[in-house]
N, C-alpha and C positions, 0 to 999 in steps of 0.2 A: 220469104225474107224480103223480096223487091216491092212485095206487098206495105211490109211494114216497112222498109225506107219513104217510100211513096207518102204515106198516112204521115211520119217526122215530119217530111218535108214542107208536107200542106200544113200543117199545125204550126211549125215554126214560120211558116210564110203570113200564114194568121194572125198568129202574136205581132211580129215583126209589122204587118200595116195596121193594127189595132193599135198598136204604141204610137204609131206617129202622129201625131200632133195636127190637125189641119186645121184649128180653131184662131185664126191670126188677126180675130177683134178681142185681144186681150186687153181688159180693163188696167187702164195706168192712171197711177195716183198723179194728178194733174194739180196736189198742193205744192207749193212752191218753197215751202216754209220747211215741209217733212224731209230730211236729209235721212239716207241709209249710209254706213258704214259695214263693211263687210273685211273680217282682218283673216288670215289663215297664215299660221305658225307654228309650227310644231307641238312641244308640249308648251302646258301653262307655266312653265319655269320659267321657262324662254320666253316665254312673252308676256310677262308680268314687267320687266323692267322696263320696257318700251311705252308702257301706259303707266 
């Protein structure tokens, strides 16, 4: 049993630095023109009258 705790552990410690990210020359759109809008509202009822 402390066997297989042991093995979760390492796997999940695996996962967990495999996930993170260390790539921080991420390509940014350097157009000046290109605008994002990003809206989050519930449903689309509710947020049809706003637009």
């Amino acid at each position: 049993m402390r066997k297989i705790k042991q093995v979760i552990i390492f796997l999940f410690t695996i996962f967990i630095v495999s996930a993170c990210n260390t790539n921080s020359n991420q390509v940014v759109n350097k157009n000046k023109d290109f605008k994002t809008a990003i809206f989050a509202g519930g449903c689309f009822w509710c947020m049809e009258h706003p637009f």
